[in-house]
BALUM-46557 format. One record per residue (C-alpha): x, z, y; residue number from 1. Coordinates in Angstrom, 3 decimals. Last residue first. Layout:
<rs>
R, u, w, v, num
R, X, Z, Y, NUM
...
</rs>
This chain:
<rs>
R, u, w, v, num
R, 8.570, -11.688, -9.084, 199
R, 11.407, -12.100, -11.414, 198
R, 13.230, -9.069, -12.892, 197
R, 16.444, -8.299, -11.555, 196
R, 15.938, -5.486, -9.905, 195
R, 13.857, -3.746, -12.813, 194
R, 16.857, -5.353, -15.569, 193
R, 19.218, -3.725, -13.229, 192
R, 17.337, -0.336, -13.253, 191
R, 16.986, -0.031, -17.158, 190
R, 21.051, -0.679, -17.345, 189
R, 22.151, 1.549, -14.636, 188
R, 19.861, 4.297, -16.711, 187
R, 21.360, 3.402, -19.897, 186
R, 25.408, 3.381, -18.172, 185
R, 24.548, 6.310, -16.117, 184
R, 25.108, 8.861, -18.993, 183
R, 27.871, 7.242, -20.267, 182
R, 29.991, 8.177, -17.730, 181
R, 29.943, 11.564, -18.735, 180
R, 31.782, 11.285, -22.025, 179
R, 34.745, 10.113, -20.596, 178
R, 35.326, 13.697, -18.780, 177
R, 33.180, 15.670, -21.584, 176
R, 36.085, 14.153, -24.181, 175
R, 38.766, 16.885, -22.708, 174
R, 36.344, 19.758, -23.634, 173
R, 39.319, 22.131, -22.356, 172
R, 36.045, 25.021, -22.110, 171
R, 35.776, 26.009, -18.555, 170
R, 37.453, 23.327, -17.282, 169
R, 36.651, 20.290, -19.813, 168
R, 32.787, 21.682, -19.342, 167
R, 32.953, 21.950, -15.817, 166
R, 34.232, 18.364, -15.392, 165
R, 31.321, 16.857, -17.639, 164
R, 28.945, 19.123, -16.382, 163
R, 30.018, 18.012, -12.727, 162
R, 29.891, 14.029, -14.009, 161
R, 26.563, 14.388, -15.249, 160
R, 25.244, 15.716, -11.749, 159
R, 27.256, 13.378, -10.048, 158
R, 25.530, 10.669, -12.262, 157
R, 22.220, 11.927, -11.981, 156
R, 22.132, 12.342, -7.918, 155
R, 24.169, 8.496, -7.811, 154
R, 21.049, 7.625, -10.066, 153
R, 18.137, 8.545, -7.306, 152
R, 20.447, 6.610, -4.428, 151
R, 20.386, 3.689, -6.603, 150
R, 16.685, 4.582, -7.261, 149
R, 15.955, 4.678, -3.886, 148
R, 17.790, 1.201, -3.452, 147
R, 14.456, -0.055, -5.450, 146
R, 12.250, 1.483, -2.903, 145
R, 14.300, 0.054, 0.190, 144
R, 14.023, -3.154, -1.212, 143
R, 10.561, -3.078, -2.311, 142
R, 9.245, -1.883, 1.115, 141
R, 5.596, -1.437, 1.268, 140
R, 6.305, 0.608, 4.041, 139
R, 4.824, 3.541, 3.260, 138
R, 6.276, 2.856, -0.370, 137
R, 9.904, 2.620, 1.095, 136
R, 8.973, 5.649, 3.361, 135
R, 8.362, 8.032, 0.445, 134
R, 10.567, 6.676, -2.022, 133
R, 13.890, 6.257, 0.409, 132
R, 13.335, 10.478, 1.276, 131
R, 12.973, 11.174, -2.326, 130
R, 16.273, 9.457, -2.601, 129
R, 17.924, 11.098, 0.181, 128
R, 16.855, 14.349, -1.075, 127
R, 18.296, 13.807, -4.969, 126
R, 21.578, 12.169, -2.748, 125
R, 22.363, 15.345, -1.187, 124
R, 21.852, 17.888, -3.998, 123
R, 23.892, 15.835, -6.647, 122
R, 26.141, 15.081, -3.620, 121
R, 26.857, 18.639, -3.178, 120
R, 27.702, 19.772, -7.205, 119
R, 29.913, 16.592, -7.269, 118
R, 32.139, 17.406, -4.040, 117
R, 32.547, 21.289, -5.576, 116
R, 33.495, 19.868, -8.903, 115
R, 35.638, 17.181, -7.764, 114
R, 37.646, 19.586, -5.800, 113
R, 37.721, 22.362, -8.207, 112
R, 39.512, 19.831, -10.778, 111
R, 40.744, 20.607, -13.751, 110
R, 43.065, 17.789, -15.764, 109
R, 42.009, 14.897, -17.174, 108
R, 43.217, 14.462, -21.335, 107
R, 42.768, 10.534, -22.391, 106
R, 41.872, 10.175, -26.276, 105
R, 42.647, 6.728, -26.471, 104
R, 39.453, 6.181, -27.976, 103
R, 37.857, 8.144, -25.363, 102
R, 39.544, 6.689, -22.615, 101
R, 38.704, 2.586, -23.587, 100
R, 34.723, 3.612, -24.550, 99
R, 34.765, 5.525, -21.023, 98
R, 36.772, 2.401, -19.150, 97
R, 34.444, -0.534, -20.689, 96
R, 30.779, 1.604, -20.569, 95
R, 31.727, 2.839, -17.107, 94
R, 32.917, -0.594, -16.035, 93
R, 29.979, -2.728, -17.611, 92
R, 27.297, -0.066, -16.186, 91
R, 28.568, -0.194, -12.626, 90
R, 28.682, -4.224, -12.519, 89
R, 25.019, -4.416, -13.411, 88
R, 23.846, -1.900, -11.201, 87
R, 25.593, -4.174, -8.738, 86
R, 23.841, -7.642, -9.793, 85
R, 20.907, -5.550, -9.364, 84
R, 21.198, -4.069, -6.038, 83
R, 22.314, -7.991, -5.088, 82
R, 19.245, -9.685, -6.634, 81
R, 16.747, -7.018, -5.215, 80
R, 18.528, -7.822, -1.008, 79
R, 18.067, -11.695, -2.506, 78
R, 14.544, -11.565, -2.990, 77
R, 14.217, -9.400, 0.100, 76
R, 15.869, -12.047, 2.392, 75
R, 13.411, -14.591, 0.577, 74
R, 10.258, -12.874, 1.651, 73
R, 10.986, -11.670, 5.240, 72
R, 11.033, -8.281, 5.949, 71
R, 13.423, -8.676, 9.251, 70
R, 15.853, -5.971, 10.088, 69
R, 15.247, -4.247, 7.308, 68
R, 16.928, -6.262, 4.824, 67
R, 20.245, -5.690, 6.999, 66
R, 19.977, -1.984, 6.169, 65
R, 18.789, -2.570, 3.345, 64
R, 22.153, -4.544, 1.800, 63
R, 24.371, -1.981, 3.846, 62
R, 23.052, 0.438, 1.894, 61
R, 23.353, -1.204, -1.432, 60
R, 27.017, -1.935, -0.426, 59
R, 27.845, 1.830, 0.002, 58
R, 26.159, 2.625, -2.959, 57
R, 27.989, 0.055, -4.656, 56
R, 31.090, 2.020, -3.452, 55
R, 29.930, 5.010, -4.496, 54
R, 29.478, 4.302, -7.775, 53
R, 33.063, 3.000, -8.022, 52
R, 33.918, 6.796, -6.743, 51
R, 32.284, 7.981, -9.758, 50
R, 33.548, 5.919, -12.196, 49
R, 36.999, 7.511, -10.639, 48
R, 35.408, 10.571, -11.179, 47
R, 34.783, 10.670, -14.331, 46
R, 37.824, 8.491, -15.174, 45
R, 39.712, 11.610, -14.352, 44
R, 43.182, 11.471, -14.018, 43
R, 42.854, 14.798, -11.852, 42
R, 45.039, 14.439, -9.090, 41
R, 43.960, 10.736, -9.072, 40
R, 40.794, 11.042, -9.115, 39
R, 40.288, 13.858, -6.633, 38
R, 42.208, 11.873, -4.056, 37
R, 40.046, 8.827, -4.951, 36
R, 36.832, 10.846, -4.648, 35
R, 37.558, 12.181, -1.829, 34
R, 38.143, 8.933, -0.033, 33
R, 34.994, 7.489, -1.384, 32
R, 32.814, 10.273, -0.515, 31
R, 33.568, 10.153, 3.008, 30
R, 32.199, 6.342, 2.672, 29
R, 29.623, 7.903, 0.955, 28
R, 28.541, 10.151, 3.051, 27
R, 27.898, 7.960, 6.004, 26
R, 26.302, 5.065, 3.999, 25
R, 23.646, 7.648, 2.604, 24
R, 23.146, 9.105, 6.250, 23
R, 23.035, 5.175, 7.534, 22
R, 20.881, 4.222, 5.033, 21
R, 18.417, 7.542, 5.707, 20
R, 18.825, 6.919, 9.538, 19
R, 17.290, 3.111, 8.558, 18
R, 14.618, 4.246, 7.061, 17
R, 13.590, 6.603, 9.555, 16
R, 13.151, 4.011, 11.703, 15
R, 11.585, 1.656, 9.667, 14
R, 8.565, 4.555, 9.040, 13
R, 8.850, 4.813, 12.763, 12
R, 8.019, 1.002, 13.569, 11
R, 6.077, 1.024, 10.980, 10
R, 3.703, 3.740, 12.339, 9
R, 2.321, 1.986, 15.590, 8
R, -0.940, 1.666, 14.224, 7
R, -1.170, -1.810, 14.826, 6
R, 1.163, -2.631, 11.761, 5
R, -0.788, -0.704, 9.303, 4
R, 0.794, 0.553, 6.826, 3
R, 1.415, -1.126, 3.157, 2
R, 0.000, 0.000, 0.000, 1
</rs>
């Protein structure tokens, strides 16, 4: 159901959703360099699969926010086509590197930084989400809907990624570090087939 476009309400409801791109862009593009220092520290493909998340999340943004400008027809077709093409990309290189780590039995160390950004993303991105759902079905927005459950995902995947890095802290689970990855790799999968779909 779409508003109506005398009311005077779109032009707020496409306000706000453009401050909740430009929040989601802002903190991932933070994200990104914490993740990589994390990473790296840590050897933590976790993470790293993390911080590749948050780089399509940071091109999913941008994708909306130019979708937004101007709701015209093809311009969303395309906006669907690139969300999916990147949920696509994100479940390939978390299935590849997490099957490749695992069998090579690849050790991360702790890390209280990843842990700590993890736990507060999980938080942030579950309200940005809900936020993107609300207005994207005011609007009648499939774009900003479907990047929603980008947003929606990141929350899982830091959330399995911050059980995954507890567990091989608290416990030496060394396989909980690959092992989390795979958790977004069915969901990623289900959402680029929804993206992707025609229609």
């Amino acid at each position: 159901m779409t508003v109506d476009r005398e009311s005077g309400l779109e032009p707020r409801l496409l306000s706000r959703g453009r401050r909740l791109e430009a929040a989601t862009l802002t903190w991932n593009v933070v994200g990104v360099a914490v993740l990589a220092v994390a990473a790296v520290q840590a050897r933590s493909v976790a993470l790293a699969g993390f911080g590749v998340d948050s780089l399509i999340e940071i091109g999913a943004s941008i994708v909306v926010l130019w979708e937004l400008g101007r709701l015209a027809p093809e311009r969303r077709r395309w906006a669907l086509r690139l969300i999916g093409a990147a949920f696509v990309l994100l479940a390939a290189y978390l299935a590849v590197q997490s099957t490749v780590l695992l069998v090579l039995a690849h050790h991360a160390r702790h890390s209280p930084v990843g842990i700590v950004w993890t736990a507060l993303t999980a938080a942030v991105m579950c309200l940005l989400a809900a936020g993107k759902a609300r207005t994207g079905t005011a609007l009648g927005n499939p774009v900003l809907r479907a990047e929603g459950r980008v947003t929606a995902i990141d929350a899982v995947l830091a959330a399995a990624v911050l059980v995954g890095l507890s567990l091989n802290t608290a416990l030496g689970w060394w396989w909980a570090d690959p092992a989390a990855a795979y958790v977004l790799v069915f969901y990623a999968a289900l959402e680029a087939r929804h993206a992707l779909a025609p229609g």
